[in-house]
N, CA, C and O atoms as a GROMACS GRO file, in nm:
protein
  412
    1UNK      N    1   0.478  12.187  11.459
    1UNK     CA    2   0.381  12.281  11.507
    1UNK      C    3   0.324  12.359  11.388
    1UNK      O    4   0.393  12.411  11.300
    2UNK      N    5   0.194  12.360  11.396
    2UNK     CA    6   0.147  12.424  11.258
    2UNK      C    7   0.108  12.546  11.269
    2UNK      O    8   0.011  12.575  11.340
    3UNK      N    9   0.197  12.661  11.183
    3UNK     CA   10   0.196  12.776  11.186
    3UNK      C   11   0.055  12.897  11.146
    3UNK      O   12   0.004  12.889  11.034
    4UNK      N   13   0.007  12.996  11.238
    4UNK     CA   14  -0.097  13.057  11.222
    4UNK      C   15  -0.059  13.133  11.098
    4UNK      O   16   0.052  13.145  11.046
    5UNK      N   17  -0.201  13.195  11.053
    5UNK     CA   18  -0.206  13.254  10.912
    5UNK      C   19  -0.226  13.391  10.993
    5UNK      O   20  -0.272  13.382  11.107
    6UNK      N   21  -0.200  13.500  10.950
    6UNK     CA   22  -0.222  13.672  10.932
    6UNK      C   23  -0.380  13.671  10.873
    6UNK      O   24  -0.403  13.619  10.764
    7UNK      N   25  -0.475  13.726  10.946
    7UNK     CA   26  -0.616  13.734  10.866
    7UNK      C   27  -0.585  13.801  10.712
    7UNK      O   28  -0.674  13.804  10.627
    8UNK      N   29  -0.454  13.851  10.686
    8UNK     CA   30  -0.523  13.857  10.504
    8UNK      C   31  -0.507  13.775  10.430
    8UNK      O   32  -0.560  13.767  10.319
    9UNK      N   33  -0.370  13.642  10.520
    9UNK     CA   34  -0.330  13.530  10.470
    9UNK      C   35  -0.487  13.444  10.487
    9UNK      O   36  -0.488  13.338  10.424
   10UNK      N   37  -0.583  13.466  10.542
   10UNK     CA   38  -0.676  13.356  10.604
   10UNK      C   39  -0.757  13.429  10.474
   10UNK      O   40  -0.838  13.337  10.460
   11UNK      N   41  -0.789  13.508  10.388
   11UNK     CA   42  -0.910  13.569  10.343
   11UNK      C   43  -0.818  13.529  10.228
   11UNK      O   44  -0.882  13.436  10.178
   12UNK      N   45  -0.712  13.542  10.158
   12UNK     CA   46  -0.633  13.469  10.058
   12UNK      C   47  -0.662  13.346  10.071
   12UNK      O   48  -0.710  13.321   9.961
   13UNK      N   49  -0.666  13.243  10.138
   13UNK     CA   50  -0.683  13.105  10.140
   13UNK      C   51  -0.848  13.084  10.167
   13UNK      O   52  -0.883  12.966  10.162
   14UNK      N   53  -0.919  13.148  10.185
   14UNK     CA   54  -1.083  13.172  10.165
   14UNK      C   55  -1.120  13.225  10.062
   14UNK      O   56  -1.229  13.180  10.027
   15UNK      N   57  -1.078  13.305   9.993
   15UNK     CA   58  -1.119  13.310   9.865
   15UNK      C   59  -1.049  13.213   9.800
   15UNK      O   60  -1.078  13.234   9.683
   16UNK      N   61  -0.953  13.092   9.803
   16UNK     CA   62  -0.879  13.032   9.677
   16UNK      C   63  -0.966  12.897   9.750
   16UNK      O   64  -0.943  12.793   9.688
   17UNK      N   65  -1.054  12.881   9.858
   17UNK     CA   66  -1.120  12.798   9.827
   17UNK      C   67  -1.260  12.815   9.800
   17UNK      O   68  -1.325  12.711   9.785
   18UNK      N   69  -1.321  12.928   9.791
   18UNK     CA   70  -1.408  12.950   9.719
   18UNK      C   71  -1.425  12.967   9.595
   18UNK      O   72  -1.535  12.980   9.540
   19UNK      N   73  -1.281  12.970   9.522
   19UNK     CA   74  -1.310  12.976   9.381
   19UNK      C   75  -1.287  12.811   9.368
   19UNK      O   76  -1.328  12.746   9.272
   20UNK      N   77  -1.249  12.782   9.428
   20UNK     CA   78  -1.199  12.590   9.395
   20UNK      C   79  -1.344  12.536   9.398
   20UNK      O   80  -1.381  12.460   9.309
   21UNK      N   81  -1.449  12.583   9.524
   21UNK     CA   82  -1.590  12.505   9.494
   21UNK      C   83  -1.652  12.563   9.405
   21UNK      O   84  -1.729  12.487   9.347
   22UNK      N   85  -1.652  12.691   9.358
   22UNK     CA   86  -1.725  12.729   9.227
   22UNK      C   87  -1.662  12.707   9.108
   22UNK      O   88  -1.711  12.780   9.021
   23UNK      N   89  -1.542  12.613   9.053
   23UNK     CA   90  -1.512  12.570   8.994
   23UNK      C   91  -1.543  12.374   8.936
   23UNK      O   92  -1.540  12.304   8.834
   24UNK      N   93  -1.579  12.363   9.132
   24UNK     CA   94  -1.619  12.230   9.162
   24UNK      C   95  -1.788  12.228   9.104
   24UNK      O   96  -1.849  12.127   9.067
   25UNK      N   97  -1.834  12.347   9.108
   25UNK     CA   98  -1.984  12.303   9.115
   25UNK      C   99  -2.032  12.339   8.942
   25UNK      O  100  -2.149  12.334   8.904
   26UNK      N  101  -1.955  12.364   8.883
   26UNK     CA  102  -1.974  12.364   8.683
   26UNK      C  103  -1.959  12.218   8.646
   26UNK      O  104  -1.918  12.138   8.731
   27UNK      N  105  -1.988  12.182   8.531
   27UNK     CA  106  -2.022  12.103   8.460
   27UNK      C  107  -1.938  12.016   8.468
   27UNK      O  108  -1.831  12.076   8.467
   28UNK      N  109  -1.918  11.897   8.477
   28UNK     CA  110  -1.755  11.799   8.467
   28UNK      C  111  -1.721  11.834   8.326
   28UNK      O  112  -1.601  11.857   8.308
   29UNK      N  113  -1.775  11.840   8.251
   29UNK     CA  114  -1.735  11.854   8.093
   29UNK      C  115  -1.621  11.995   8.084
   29UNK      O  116  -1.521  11.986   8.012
   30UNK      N  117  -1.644  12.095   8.149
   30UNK     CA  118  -1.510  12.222   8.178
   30UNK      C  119  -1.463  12.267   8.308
   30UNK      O  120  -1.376  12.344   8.348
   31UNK      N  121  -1.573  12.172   8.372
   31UNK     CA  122  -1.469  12.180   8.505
   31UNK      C  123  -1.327  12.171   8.520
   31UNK      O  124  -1.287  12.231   8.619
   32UNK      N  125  -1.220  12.103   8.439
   32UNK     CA  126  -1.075  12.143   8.434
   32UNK      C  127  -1.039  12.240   8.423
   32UNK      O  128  -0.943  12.284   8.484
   33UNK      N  129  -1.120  12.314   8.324
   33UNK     CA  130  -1.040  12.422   8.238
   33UNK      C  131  -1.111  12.541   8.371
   33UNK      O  132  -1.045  12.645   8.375
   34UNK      N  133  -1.208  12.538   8.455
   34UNK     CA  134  -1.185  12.688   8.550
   34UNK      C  135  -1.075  12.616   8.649
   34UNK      O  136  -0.974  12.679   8.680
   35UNK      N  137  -1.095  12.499   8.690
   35UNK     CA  138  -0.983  12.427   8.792
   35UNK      C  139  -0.823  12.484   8.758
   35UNK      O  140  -0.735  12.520   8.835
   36UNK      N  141  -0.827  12.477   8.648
   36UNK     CA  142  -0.676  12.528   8.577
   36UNK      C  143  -0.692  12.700   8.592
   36UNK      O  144  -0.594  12.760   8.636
   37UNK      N  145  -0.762  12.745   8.572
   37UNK     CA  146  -0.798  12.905   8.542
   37UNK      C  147  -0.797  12.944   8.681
   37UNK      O  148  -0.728  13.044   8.702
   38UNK      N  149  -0.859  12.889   8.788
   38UNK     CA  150  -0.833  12.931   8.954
   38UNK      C  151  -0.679  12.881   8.976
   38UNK      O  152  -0.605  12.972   9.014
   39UNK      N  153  -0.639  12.800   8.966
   39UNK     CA  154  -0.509  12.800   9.018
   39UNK      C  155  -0.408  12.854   8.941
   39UNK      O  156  -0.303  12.883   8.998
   40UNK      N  157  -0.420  12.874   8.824
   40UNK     CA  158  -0.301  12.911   8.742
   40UNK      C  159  -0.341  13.092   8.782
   40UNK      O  160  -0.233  13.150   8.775
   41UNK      N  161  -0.408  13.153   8.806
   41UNK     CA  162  -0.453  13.312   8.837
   41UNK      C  163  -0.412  13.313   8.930
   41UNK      O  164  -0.304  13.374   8.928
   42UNK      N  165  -0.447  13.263   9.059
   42UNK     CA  166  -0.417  13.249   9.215
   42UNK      C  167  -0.197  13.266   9.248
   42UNK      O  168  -0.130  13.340   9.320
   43UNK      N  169  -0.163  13.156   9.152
   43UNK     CA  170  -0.047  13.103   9.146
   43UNK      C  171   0.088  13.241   9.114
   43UNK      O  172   0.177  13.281   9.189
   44UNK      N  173   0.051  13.281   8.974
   44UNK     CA  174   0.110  13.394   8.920
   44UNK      C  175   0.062  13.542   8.966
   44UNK      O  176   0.136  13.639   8.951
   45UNK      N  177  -0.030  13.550   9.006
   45UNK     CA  178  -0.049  13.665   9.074
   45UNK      C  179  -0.012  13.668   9.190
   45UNK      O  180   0.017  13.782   9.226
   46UNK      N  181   0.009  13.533   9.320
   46UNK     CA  182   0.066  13.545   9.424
   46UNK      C  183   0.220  13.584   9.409
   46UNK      O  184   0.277  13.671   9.476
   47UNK      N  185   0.279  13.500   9.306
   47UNK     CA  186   0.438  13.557   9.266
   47UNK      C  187   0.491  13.655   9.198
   47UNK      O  188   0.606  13.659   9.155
   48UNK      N  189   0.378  13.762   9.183
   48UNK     CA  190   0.379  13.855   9.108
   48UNK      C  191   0.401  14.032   9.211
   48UNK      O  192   0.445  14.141   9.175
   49UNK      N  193   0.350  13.985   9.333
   49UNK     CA  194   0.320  14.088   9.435
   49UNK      C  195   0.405  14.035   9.618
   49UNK      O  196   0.390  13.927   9.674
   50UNK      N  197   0.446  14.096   9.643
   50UNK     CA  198   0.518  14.088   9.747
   50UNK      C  199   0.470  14.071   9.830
   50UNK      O  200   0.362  14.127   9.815
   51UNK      N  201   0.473  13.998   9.985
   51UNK     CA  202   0.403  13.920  10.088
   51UNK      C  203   0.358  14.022  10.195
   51UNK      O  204   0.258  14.010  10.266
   52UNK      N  205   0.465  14.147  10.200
   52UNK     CA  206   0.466  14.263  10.264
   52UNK      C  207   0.389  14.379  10.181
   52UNK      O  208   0.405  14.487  10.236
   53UNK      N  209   0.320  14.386  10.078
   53UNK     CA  210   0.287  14.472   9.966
   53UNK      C  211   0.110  14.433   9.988
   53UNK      O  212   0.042  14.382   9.899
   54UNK      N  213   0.064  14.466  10.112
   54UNK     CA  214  -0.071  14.462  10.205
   54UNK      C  215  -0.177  14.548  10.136
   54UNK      O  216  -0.291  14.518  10.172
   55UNK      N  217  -0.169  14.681  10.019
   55UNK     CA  218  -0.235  14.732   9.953
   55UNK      C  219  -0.263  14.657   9.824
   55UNK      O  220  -0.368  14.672   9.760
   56UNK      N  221  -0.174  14.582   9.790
   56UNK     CA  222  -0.186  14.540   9.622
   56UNK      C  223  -0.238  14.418   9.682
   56UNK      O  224  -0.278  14.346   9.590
   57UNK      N  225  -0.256  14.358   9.802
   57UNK     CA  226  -0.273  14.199   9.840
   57UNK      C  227  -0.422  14.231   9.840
   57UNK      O  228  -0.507  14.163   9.782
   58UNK      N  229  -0.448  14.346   9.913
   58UNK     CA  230  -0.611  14.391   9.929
   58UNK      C  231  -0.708  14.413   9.766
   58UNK      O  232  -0.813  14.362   9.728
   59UNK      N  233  -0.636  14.489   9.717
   59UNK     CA  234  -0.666  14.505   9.590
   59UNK      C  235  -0.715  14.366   9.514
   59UNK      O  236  -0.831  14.337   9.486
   60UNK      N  237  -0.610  14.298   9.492
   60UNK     CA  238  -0.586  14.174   9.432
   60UNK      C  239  -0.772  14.047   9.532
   60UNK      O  240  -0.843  13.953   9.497
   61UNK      N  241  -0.764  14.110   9.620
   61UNK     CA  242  -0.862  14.029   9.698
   61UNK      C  243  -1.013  14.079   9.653
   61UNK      O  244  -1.112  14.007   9.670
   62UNK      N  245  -1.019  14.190   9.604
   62UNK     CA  246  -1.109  14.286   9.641
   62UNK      C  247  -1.149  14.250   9.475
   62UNK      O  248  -1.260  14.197   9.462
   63UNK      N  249  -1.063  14.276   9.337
   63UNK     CA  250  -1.085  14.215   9.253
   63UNK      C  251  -1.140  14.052   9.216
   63UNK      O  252  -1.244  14.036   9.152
   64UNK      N  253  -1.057  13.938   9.265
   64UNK     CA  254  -1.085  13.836   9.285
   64UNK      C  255  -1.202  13.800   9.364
   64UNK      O  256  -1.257  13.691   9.345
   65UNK      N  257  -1.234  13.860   9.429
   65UNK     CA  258  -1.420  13.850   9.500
   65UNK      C  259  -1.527  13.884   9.365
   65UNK      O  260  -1.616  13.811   9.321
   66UNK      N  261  -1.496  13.984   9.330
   66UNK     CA  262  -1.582  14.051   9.227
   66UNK      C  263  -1.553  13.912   9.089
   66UNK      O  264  -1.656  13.867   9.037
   67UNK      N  265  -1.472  13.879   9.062
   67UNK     CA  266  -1.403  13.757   8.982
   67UNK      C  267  -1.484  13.607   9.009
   67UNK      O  268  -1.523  13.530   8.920
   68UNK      N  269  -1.495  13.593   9.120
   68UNK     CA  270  -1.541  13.438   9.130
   68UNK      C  271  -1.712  13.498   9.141
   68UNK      O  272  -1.810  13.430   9.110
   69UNK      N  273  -1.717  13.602   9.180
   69UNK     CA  274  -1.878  13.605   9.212
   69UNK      C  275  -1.970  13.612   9.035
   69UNK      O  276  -2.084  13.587   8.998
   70UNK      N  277  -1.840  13.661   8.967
   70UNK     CA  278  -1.937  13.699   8.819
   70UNK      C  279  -1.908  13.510   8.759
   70UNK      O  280  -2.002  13.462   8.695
   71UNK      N  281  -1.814  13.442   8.777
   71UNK     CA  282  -1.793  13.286   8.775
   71UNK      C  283  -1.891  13.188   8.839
   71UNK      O  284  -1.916  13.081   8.783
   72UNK      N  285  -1.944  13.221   8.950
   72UNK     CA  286  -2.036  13.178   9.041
   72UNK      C  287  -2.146  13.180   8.924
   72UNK      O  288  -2.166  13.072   8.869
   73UNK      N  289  -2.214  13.285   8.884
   73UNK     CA  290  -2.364  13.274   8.839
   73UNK      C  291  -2.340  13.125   8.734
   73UNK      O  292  -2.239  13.070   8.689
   74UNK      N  293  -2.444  13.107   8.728
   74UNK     CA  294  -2.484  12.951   8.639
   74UNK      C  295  -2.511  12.956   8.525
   74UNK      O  296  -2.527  12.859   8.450
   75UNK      N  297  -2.521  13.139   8.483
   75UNK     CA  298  -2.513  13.183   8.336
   75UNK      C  299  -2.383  13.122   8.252
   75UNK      O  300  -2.406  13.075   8.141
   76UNK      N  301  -2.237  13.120   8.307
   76UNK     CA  302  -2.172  13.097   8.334
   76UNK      C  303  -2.129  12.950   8.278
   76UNK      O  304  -2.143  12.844   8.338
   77UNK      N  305  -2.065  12.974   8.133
   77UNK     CA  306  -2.052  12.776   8.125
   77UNK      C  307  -1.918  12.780   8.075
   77UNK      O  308  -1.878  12.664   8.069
   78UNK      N  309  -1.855  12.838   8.046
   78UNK     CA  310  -1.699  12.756   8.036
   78UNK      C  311  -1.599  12.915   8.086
   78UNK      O  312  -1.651  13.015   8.137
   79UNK      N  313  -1.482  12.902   8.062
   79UNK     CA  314  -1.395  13.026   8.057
   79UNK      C  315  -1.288  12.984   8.010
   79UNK      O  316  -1.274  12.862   8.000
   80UNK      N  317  -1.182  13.072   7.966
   80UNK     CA  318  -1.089  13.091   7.836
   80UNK      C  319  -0.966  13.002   7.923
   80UNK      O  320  -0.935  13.006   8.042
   81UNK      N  321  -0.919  12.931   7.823
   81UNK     CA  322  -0.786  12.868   7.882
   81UNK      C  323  -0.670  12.875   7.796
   81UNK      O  324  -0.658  12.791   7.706
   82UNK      N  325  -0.587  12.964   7.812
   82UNK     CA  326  -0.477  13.019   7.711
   82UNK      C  327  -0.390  12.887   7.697
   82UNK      O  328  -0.385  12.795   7.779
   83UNK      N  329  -0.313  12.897   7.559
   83UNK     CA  330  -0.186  12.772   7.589
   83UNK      C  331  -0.112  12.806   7.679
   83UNK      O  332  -0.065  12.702   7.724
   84UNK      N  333  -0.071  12.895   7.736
   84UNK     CA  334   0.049  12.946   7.809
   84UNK      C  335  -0.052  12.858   7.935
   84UNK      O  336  -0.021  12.742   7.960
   85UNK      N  337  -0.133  12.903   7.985
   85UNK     CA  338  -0.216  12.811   8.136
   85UNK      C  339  -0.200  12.662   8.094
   85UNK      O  340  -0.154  12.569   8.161
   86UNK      N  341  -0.252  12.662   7.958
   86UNK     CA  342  -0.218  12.476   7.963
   86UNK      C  343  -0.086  12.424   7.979
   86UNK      O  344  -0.065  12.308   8.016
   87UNK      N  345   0.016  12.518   7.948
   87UNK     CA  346   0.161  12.443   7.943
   87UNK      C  347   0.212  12.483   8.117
   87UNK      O  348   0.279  12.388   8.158
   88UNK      N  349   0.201  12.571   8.203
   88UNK     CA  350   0.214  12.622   8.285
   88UNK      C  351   0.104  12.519   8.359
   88UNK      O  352   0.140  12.510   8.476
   89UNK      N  353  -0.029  12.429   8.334
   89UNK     CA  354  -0.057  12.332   8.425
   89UNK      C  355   0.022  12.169   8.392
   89UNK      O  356   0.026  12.098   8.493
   90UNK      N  357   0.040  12.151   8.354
   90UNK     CA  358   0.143  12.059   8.263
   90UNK      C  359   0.257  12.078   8.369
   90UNK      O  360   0.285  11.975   8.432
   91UNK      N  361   0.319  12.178   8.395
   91UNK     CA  362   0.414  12.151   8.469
   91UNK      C  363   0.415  12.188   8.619
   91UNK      O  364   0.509  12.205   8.696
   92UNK      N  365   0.279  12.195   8.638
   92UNK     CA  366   0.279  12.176   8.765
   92UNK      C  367   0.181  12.098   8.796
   92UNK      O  368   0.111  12.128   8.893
   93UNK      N  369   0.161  12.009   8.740
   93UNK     CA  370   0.018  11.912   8.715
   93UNK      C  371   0.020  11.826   8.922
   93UNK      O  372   0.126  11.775   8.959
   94UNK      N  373  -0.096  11.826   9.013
   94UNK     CA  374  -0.080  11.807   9.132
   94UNK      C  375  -0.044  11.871   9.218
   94UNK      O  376  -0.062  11.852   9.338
   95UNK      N  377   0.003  11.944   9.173
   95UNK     CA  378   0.034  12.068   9.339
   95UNK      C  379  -0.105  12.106   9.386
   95UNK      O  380  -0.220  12.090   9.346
   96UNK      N  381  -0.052  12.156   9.474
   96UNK     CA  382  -0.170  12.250   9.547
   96UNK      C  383  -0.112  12.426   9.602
   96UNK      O  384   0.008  12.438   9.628
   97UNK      N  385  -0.180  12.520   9.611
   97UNK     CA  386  -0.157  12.635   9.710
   97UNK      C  387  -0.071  12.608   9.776
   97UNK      O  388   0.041  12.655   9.754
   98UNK      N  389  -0.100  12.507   9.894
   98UNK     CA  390   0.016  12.512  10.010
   98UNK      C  391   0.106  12.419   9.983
   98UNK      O  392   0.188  12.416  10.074
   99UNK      N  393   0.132  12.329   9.887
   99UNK     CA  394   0.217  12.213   9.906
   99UNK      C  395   0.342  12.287   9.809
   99UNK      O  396   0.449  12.227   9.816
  100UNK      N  397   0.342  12.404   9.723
  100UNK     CA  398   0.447  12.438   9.649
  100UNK      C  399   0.445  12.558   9.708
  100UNK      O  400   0.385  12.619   9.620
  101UNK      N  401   0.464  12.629   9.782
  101UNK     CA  402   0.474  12.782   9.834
  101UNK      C  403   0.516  12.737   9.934
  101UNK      O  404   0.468  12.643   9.998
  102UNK      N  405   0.654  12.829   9.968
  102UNK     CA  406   0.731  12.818  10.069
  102UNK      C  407   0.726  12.938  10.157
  102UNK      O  408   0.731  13.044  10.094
  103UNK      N  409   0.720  12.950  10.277
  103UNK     CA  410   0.703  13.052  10.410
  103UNK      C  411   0.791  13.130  10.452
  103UNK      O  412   0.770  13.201  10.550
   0.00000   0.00000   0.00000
């Protein structure tokens, strides 16, 4: 039986796929490197803040809107990919949001 989301869980998983298509819609040439930059941000900041901690989740949402929308413009051609994100996608190279987060 597949379990319902909490609307801030539904606006968390709406913004992490809105940054996934505005990552989808840049150049193939650095399209990895925001692909890596949305999930590796998404990833450590979800394990960073507590599931019950509904002010810092809002916050964190409220930032990340303002985040993909300045990513969105088409001004917009690459963004920074630290070694620590490259070695940190390396070892989680294929996951997804929901397939490594446990409930």
């Amino acid at each position: 039986m597949a379990s319902r989301h909490s609307g801030l869980q539904k606006e968390v998983l709406a913004l992490y796929r809105r940054a996934l298509r505005m990552a989808h819609s840049k150049p193939s040439a650095v399209r990895q490197n925001f692909d890596l930059f949305v999930r590796y941000t998404f990833r450590t900041r979800a394990s960073a803040v507590s599931s019950r901690d509904v002010a810092a989740i809002e916050h964190l949402l409220r930032h990340g809107r303002r985040q993909v929308e300045m990513y969105e413009d088409n001004k917009v051609r690459n963004c920074f990919v630290s070694k620590e994100m490259l070695e940190w996608g390396q070892r989680h190279k294929g996951q997804t949001l929901d397939n490594t987060r446990s409930v």
